[in-house]
C-alpha positions as CSV (number, residue, x, y, z in Angstrom):
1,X,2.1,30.9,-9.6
2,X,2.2,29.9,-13.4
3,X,6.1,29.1,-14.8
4,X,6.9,28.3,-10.9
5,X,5.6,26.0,-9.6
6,X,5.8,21.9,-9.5
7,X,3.3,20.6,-8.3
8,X,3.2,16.5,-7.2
9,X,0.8,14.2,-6.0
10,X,2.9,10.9,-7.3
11,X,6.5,10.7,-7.0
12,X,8.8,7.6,-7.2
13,X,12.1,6.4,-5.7
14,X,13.9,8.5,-8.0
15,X,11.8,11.7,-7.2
16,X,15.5,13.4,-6.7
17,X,16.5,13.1,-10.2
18,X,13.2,15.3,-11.7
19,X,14.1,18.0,-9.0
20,X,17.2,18.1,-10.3
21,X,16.3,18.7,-13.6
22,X,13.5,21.4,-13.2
23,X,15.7,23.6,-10.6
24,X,18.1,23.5,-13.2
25,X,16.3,24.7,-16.0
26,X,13.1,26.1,-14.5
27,X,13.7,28.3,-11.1
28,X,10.9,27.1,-8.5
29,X,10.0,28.3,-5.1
30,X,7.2,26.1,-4.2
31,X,6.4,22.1,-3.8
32,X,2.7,21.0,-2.8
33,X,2.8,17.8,-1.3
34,X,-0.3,15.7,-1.3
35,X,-1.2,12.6,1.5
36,X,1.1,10.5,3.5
37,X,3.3,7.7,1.1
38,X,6.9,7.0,1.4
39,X,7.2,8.6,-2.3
40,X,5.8,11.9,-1.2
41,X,8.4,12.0,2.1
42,X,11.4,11.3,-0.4
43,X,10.3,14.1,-2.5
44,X,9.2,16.3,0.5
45,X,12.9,15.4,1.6
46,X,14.8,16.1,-1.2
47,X,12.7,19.5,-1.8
48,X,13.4,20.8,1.5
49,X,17.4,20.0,1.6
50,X,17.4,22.5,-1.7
51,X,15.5,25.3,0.5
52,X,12.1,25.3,-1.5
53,X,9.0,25.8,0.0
54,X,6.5,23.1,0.8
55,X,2.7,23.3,0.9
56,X,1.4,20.0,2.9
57,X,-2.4,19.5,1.5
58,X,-3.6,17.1,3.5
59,X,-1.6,16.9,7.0
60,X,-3.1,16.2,10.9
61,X,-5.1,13.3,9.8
62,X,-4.3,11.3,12.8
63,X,-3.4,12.2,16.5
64,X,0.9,13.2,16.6
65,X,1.2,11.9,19.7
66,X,0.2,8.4,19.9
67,X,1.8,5.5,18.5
68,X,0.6,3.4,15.1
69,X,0.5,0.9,13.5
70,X,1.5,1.8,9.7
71,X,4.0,3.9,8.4
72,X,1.9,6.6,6.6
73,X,0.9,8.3,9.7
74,X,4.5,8.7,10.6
75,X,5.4,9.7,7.2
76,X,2.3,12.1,6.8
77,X,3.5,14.0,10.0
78,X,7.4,14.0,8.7
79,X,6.1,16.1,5.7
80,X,4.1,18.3,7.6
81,X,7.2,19.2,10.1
82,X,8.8,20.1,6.9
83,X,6.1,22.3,5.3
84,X,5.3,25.9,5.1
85,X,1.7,25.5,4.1
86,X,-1.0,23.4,6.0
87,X,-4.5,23.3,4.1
88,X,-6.1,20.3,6.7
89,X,-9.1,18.4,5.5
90,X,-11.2,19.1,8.3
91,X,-10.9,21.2,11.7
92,X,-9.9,18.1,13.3
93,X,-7.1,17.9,11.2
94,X,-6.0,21.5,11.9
95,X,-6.3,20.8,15.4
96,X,-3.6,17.9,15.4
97,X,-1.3,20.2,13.1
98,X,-1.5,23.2,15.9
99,X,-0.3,20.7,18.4
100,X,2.7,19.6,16.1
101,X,3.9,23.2,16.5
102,X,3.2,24.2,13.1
103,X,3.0,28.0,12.3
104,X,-0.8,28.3,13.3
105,X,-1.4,31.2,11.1
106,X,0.0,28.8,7.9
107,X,-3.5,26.6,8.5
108,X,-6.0,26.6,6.4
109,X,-9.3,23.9,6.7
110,X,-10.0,23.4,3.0
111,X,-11.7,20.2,2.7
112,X,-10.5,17.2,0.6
113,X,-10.1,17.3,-2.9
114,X,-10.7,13.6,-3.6
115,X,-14.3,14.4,-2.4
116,X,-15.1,17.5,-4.5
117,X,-16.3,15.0,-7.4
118,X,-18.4,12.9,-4.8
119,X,-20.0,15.5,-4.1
120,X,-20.9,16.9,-7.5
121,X,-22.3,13.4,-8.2
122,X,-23.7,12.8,-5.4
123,X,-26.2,15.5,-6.1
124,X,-26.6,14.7,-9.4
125,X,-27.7,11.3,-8.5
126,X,-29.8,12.0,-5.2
127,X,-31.3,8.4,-5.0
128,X,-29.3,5.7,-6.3
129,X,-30.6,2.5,-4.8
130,X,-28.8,-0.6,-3.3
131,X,-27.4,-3.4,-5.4
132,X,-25.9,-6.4,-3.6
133,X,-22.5,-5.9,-4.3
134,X,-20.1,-6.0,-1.9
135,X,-16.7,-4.5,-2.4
136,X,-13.3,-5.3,-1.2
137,X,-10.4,-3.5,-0.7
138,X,-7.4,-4.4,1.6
139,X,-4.1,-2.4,1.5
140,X,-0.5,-3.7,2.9
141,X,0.3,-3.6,6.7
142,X,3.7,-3.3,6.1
143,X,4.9,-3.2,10.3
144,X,2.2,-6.4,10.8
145,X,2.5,-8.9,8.0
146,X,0.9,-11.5,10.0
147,X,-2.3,-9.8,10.4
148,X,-2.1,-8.5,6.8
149,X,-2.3,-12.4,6.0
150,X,-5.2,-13.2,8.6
151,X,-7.6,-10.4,7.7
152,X,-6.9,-11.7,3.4
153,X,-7.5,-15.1,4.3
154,X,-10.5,-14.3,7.0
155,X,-12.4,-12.0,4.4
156,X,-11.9,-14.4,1.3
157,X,-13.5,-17.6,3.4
158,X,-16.3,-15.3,4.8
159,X,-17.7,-14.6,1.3
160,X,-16.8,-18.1,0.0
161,X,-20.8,-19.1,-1.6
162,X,-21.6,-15.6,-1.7
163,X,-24.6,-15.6,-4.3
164,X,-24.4,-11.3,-5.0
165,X,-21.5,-9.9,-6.7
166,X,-18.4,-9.1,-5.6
167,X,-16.0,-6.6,-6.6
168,X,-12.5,-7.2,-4.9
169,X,-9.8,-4.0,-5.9
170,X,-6.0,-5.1,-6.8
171,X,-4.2,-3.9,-3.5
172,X,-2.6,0.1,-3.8
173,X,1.1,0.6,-1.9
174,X,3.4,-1.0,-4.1
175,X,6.9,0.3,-2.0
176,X,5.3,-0.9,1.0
177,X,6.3,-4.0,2.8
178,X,3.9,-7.0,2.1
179,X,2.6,-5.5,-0.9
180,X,4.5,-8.2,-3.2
181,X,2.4,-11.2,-1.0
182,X,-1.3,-9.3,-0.9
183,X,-1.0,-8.7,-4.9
184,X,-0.2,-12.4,-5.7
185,X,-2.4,-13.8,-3.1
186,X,-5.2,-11.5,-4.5
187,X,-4.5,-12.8,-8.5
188,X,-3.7,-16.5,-7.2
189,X,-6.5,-16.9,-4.7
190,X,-9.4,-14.5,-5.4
191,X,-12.0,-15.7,-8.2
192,X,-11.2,-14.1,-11.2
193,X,-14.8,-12.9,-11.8
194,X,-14.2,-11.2,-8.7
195,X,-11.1,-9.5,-9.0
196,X,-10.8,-5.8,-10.4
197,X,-7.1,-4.6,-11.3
198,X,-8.1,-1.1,-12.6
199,X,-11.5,0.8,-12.5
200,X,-12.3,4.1,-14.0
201,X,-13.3,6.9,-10.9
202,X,-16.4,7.4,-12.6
203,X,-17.2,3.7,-12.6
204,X,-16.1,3.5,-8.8
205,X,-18.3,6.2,-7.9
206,X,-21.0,4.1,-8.8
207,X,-20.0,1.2,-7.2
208,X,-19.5,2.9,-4.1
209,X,-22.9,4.7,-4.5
210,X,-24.8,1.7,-4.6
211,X,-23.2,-0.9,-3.1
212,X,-24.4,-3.6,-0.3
213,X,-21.4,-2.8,1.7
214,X,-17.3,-2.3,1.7
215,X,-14.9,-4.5,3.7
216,X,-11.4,-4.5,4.3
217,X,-8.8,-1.9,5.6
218,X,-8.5,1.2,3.3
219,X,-9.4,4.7,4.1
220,X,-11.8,5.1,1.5
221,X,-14.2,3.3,3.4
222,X,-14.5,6.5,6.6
223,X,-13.2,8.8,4.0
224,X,-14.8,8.1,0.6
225,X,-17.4,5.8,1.4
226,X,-18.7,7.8,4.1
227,X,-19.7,10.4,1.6
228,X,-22.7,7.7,0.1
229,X,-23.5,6.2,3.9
230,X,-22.5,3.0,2.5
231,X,-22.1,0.7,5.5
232,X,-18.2,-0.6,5.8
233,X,-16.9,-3.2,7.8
234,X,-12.7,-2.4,8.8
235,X,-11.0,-5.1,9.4
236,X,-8.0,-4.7,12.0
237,X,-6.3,-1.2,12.7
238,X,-5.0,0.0,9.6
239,X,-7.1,3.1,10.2
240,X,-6.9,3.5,14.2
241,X,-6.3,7.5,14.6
242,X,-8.6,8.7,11.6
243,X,-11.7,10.3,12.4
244,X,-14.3,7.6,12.7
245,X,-17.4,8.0,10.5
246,X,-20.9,6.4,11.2
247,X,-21.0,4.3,8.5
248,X,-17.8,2.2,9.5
249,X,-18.0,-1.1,12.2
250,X,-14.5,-2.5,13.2
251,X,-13.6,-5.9,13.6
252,X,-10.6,-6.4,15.3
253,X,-8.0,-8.8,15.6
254,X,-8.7,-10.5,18.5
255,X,-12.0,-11.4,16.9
256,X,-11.4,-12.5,13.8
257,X,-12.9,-15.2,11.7
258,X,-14.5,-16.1,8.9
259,X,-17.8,-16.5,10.5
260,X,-17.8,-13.2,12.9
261,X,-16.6,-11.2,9.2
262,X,-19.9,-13.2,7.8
263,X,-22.0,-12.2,10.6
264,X,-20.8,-8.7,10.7
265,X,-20.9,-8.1,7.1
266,X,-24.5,-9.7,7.4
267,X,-25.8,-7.5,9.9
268,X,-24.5,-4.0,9.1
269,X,-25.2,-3.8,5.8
270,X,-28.5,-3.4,6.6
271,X,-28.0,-0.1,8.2
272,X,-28.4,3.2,6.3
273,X,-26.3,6.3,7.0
274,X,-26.0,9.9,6.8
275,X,-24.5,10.9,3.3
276,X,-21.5,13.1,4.6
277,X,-18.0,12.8,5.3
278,X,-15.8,14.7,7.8
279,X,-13.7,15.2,5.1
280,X,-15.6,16.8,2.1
281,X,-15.7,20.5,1.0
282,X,-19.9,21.3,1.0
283,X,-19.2,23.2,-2.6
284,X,-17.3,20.0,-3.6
285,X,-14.5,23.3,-3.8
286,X,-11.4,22.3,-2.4
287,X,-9.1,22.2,-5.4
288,X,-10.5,25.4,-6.3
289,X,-10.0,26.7,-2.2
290,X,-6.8,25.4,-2.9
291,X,-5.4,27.2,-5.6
292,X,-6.8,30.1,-4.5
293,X,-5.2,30.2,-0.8
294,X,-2.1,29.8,-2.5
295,X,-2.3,32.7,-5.2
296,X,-3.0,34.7,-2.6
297,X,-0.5,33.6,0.4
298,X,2.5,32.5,-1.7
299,X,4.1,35.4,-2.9
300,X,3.5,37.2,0.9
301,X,6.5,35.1,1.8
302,X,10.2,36.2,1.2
303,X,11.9,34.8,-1.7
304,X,14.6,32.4,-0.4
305,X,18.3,32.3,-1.3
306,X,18.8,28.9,-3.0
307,X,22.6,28.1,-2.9
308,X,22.3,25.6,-5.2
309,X,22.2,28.4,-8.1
310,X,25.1,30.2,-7.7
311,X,25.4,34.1,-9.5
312,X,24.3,32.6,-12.9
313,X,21.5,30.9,-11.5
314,X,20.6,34.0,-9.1
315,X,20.5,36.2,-12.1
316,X,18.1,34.0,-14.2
317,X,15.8,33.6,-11.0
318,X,16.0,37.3,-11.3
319,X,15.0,37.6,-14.6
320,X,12.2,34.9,-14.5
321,X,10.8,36.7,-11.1
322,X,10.6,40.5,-12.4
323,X,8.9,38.9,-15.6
324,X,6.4,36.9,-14.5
């Protein structure tokens, strides 16, 4: 809905003051809401105290009823409670979101659009081969610090005399908890050689495509990774609730060191996969699905009265509605 619409997939602390601005200047009726982070459930917040409508993309990725470990599940299902418009990843997805009570008619399985350019490449390059690198990526725990600490220090002493390459990824999550201690433990203690604080996607397609394997605890390795077969070791429970994908082994906490990381890392990279992810679109068409879901199911719901306006503002939503 061109002239409309704001569409977010980042958002910061002060994610109130843009709304204010654009519902000031530019009447809107709809918010699209992508994944899980605190940011997003400000926004999502703010957005549905003013009476817009919210389309979730990306909602039901874990199971509503059961207790996790990390915030972003509970945050992901706050912003789906809130929402008018559910396009799931994967049936799976929609399933959780149907037993959250969510208007079942207002759920669409679209795939994910992170994956639509994996899976353009992906069939541009059918037969990448193997290289030895093995790729790190550990993300904040922000309700279990201590393990946070234990699966850094446990990974880093596992690949201590590693003779391949390794490409270790500057931790994402900056608002959450623990986030402050992973990045300066990662600049401070990680080889420089080693470390990576920004890759191009194009770049990281690659590197996913061909590496030896992926360790640590970010979804990329059942989502993303999954998409290549590249064999992942998860560390811990970061991800408990998420579909599990073939090409993921977890270690858990009770059995962590650096040698059973060394052995495990050892042992299941030399597995090969499937090349598919529970999450993917098969066109590699979910933007497009998207978009096109909500041209045609947006304006079938009534316009709502935002009391925010007042008769000046109602008569200039007026005006921007009958000409558009």
């Amino acid at each position: 809905m061109p002239g409309r619409n704001l569409s977010t997939n980042r958002a910061d602390k002060a994610m109130s003051d843009p709304l204010e601005r654009f519902r000031k200047v530019l009447p809107m009726d709809w918010i699209i809401a992508y994944g899980d982070r605190i940011e997003m459930l400000r926004a999502v917040g703010k957005a549905f105290s003013y009476g817009y409508y919210i389309a979730h993309v990306g909602g039901g990725e874990t199971d509503p009823n059961f207790k996790y470990d990390h915030p972003d599940h509970t945050q992901r299902n706050a912003i789906s409670a809130m929402s008018d418009l559910h396009f799931a990843f994967n049936d799976k997805a929609a399933s959780n979101l149907r037993e959250m009570s969510v208007v079942h008619g207002n759920i669409y399985v679209t795939g994910s659009p992170a994956l639509d350019d994996i899976v353009r490449y992906r069939k541009a390059h059918p037969n990448q081969q193997r290289t030895d690198t093995i790729i790190v990526s550990i993300n904040p725990m922000p309700w279990s610090q201590k393990h946070e600490r234990e699966e850094f220090g446990a990974i880093l002493e596992a690949l201590s005399g590693y003779r391949g390459r390794v490409l270790w990824i500057e931790p994402a999550g900056k608002d959450d908890t623990g986030f402050g201690w992973l990045r300066r433990a990662t600049r401070e203690k990680v080889p420089e050689a080693w470390q990576r604080q920004h890759i191009d996607r194009e770049d990281f397609l690659l590197e996913m495509a061909t590496a030896r394997c992926i360790i640590g605890n970010s979804s990329l390795m059942r989502v993303e990774a999954s998409a290549f077969g590249t064999p992942c070791v998860e560390v811990g429970n970061r991800q408990r609730g998420r579909i599990k994908t073939d090409n993921v082994t977890i270690l858990g906490h009770n059995n962590l060191s650096k040698w059973t990381v060394r052995e495990e890392l050892n042992e299941w990279s030399k597995n090969r996969f499937p090349k598919h992810s529970p999450w993917e679109n098969p066109d590699g068409r979910a933007v497009e699905t998207i978009v096109e879901l909500l041209e045609s199911k947006c304006p079938l719901l009534p316009v709502r009265a935002y009391p925010w306006a007042g008769r000046e503002g109602a008569r200039k939503w007026k005006r921007v509605k009958h000409s558009s």
